[in-house]
N, C-alpha and C positions, 0 to 999 in steps of 0.2 A: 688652252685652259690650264692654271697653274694645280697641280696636285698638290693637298692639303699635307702638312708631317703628320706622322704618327700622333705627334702630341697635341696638336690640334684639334685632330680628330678625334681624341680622347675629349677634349674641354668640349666641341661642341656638342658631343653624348651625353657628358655629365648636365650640361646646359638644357638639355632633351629632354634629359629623365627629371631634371626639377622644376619646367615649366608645370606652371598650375593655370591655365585660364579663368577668368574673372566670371565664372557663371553666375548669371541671374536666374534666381529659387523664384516662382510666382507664388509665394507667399501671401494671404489675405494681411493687407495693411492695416493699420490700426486707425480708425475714424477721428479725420482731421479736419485743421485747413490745408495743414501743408502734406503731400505728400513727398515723404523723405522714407529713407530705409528704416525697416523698423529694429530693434535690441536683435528680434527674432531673428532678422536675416542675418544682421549680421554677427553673431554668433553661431550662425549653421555655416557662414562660407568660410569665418577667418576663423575657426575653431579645429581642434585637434581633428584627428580622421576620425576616430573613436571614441566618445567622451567616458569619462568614471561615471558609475552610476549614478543619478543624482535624483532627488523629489521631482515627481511629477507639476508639483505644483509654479515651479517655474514655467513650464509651459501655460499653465492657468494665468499666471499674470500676463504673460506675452499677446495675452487674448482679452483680458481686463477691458482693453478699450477700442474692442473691435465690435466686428459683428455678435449682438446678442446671440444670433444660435450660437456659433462658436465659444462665447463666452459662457455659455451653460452647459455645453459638451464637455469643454473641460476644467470647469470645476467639479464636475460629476465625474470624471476621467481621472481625476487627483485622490480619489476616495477610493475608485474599484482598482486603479492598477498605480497605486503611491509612488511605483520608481519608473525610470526613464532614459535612456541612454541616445546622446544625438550623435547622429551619423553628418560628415563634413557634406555640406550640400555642392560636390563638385562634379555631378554627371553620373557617380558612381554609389550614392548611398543605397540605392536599393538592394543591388547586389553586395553592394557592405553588408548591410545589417544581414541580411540573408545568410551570409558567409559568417558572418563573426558570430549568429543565433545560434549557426548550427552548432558551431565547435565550443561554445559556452557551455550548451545543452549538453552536451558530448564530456564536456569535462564536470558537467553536475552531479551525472550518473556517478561520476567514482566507480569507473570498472575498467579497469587495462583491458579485459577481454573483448569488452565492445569497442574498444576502441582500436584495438587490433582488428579485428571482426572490419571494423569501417574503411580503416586503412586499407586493407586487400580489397574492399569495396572499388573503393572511389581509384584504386588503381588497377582493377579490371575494366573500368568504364573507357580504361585509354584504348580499348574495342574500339569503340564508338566513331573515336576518333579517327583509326585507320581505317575503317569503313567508309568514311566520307572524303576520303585522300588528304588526310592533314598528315603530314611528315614527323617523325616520331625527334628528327634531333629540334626542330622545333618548337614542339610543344614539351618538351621534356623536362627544361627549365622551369615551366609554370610546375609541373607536374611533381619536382621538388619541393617547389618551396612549400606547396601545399603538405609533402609528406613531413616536414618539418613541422610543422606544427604540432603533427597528430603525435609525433615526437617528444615536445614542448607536452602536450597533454596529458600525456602517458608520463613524463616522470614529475609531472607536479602532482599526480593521484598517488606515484608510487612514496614520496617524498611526506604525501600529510598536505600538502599545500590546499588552504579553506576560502582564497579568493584569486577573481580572474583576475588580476593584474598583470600576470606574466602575459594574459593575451591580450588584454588591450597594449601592452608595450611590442607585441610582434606586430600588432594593425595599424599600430601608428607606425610602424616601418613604410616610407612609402613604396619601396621595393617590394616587399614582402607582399604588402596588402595588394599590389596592383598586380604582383605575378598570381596571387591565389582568384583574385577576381578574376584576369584574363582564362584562369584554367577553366573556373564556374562559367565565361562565358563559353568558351567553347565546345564544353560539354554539351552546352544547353543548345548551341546552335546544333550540335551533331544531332541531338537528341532528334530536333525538330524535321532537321532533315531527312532521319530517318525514320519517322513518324506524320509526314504532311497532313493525312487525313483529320486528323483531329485539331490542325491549329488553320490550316488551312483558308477555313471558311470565315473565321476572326478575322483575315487578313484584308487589306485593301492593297496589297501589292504581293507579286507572288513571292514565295515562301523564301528564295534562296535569295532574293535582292533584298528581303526584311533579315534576314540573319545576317548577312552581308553589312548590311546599313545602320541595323537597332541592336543586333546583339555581337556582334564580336568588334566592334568598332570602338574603343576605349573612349570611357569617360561619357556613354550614350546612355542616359536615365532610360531605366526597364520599365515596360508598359507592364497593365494586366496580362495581354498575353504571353509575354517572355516569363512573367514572372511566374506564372501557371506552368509553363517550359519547366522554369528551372526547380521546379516543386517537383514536377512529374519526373526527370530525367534523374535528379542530383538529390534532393532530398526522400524521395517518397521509400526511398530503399530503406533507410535507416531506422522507419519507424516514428519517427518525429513528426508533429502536427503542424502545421501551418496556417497562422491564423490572421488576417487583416484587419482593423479596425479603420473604418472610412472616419474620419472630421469632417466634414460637409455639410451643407442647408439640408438636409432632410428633416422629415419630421420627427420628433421624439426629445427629449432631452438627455440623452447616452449617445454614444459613436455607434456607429453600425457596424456590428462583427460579421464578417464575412470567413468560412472556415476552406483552406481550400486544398487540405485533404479529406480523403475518406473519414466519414464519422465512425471512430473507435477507441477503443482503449489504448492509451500510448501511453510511453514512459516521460514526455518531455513537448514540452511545445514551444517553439519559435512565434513571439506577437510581434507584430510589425502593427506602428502608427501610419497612416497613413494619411499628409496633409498639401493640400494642394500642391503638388511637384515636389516632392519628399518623401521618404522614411525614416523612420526614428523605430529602436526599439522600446517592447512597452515592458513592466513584468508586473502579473497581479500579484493581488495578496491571497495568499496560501491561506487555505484554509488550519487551523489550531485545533487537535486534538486532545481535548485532558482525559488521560488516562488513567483513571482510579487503581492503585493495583490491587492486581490481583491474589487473593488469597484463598488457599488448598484447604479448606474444613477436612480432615481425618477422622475418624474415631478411632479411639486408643483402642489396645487390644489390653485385657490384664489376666492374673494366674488367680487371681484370688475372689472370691465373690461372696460378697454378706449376704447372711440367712435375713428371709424373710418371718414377716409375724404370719401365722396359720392363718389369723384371725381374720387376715385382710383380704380376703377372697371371699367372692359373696356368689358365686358358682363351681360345678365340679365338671374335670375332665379328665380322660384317660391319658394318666401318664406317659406309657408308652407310647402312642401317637406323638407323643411331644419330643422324642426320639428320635420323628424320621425328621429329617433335612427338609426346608421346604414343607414343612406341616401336610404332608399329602397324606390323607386318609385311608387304612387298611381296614372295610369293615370288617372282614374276618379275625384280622389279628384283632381287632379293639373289642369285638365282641367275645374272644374266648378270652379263660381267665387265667389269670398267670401262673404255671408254676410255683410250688413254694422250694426253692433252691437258696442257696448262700450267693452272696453277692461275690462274681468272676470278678475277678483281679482286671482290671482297665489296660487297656494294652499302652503301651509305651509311647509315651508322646511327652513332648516339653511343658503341656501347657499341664496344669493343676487343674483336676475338675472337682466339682464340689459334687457330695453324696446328697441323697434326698431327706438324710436326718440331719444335714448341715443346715440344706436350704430350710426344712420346716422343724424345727425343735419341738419337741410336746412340748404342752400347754403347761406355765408354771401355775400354783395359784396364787402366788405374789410377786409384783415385779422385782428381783433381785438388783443389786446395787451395783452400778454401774464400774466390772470388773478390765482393767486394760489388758487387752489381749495382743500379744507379740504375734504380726504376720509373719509368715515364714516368706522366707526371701525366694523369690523364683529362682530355678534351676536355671544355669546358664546355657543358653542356647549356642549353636555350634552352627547353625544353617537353619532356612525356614520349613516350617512344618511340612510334612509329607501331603502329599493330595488325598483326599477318601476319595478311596476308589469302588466302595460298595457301602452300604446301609450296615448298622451296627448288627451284630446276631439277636438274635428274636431268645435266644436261652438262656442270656443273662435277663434278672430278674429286678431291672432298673433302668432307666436309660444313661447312656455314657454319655450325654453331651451336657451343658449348661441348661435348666428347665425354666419353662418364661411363669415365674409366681403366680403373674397376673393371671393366668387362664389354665390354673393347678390347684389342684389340692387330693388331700393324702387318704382324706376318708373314704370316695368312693373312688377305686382303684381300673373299673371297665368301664367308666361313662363315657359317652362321647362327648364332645365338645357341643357346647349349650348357643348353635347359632339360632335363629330366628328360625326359622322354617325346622328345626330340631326342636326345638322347646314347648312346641304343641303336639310332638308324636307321638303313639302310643309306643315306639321303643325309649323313650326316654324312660330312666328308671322313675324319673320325679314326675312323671304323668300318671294320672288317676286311674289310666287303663291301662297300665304296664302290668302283666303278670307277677313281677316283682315289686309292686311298688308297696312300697313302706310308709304310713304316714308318721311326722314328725310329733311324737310326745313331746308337751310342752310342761317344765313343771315348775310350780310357783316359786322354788328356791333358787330357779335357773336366772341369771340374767339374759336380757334380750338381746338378741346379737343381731 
């Protein structure tokens, strides 16, 4: 037998690695007489590995003149999830789009950290691998090219970069894209094998002749069960949802979503279309948040505060009460009566408080001409106000804080505050039974107030 040269045996590798097999997608044909290949098909076999995002509603025509359910699933299909990406329908689309969702998702977040985070992931899982005797110089090359990417992803986040294009031009590598799926498949076969009990019973052949035959065998379309594998082994770590949409005679006029991770809150979810012997990815429409903004109401603080009219108070209350912080009632204090002392000098503070012959002026008997009065300018502040740390003294013979008009006045100096259940007591001064109670002389030269 003649031994081949070296460089023969280079051409017939390269020859190897760019065979493509002419697979037949069983695609639902479009309703004829002739039956011929439809646009659909062939634009899934002779089309890139990856396509650019494009309108769903190309698929809605590809259906135009087929099957009515299919023709109402996705014209309603064009409306919930408007964009679409086809996967080359060469044996390998499943695990395409699975592969190319994840690392899309992956590059959406815009987070170096999870993306590092992933990386150390999916290169601890080469565990897996040596657990079921797959040889580490081997699989090692798959094992690259996949870290290449996450590569590729990390510096288009670090760079700014706002669309996948750098990753559709790595998947359409056919190198690349075949060494990262060979890696997704092998995981997944490890996964299984070292997990039988749960894929097991799905099976019609035993576990290590199906991973042998359906999953690590290139270019072998992923069933439900692999692909359930490969969610549980390879994606479930990450966090990411995985969600199917059936096309199919069912009843309803929407696709059948089928979810096939755990229901929860995730950051990112991978949709896969799924159409007789195919996957395509799908992506909805985001929901639009108008956010009104938001605006900080304050109320100003100020130094200076205008006197009120006497007049405009049609009740009486103990001044001093109105002193404490929190309007909290002192009967004892409010019933004894005040000292007569000179008014204590106000301890030092930034702000300007106004006295109680500011706030109430006596009563002119004609209203004077309206004079302009120069505010004095507030003291300049240096830092904010000290905290009270105690109630004003009870020995000054006024209170030191700002006094609220409305629920003041100067003539009767011990009343208490005139609530409802006060207003019919006999401690009320203005009650009939108060031992002090004064009735009001009215006299005819008075005006009525």
């Amino acid at each position: 037998m003649n031994t081949l040269s070296p460089d023969e045996m280079k051409r017939f590798q390269e020859l190897s690695n760019e065979f493509a097999p002419d697979v037949q997608v069983s695609l639902p044909l479009p309703a004829g007489p002739c039956v011929q290949s439809s646009p659909a098909d062939n634009r899934i076999r002779k089309g890139p590995l990856v396509s650019a995002k494009q309108s769903s509603s190309t698929i809605a025509l590809d259906y135009a003149n087929a099957d009515p359910t299919y023709a109402t699933k996705t014209s309603a299909l064009a409306v919930t999830h408007p964009f679409s990406r086809i996967m080359k329908g060469d044996g390998n689309c499943g695990w395409r789009a699975v592969a190319f969702g994840y690392f899309e998702c992956l590059f959406n977040l815009r987070d170096t950290l999870q993306v590092h985070r992933e990386l150390l992931r999916i290169k601890s899982l080469s565990s897996l691998l040596d657990q079921v005797g797959q040889q580490e110089h081997l699989y090692e090359i798959f094992v690259e090219a996949t870290e290449q990417v996450f590569t590729q992803v990390s510096e288009a986040i670090q760079n700014g970069a706002r669309d996948e294009s750098f990753l559709v031009d790595a998947f359409n590598i056919e190198y690349n894209s075949s060494a990262i799926i060979t890696h997704f498949r092998l995981l997944t076969s490890a996964w299984m094998k070292l997990n039988p009990h749960r894929y097991q019973a799905f099976l019609s052949l035993p576990l290590d002749q199906y991973c042998a035959t359906r999953v690590e065998t290139v270019k072998t379309e992923i069933d439900e069960v692999g692909l359930q594998a490969l969610v549980d082994g390879v994606i479930e770590g990450s966090g990411f949802a995985v969600e199917i949409l059936y096309l199919d005679r069912s009843a309803g006029d929407a696709v059948t979503p089928h979810l096939l991770t755990p229901s929860r809150s995730t950051s990112a979810t991978i949709r896969l279309l799924y159409r007789p012997g195919h996957y395509d990815i799908l992506y909805r429409v985001e929901p639009t948040v108008n956010m009104e903004p938001v605006v900080a109401y304050q109320y100003g603080m100020t130094t200076n505060f205008s006197p009120w009219e006497q007049g405009a108070l049609s009740f009486d209350v103990n001044s001093s009460l109105m002193s404490i912080p929190g309007l909290m009632m002192d009967p004892s204090f409010a019933m004894a009566p005040a000292a007569p002392a000179p008014m204590s000098p106000a301890p030092s503070s930034p702000y300007r408080v106004s006295s109680p012959h500011e706030m109430f002026p006596p009563a002119m008997p004609s209203p004077p001409s309206a004079i302009p009065v120069s505010t004095p300018s507030p003291p300049r502040m240096s830092g904010p106000p000290p905290p009270m740390n105690s109630l004003p003294s009870r020995s000054s013979d006024g209170p030191q804080i700002r006094l609220n008009p409305l629920v003041m006045k100067q003539n009767l100096n011990h009343s208490l505050p005139v609530t409802t259940p006060f207003k019919n007591s006999p401690y009320n001064q203005a009650h009939f039974q108060n031992q002090d109670f004064e009735p009001i002389h009215w006299e005819p030269n008075e005006s009525r107030k």
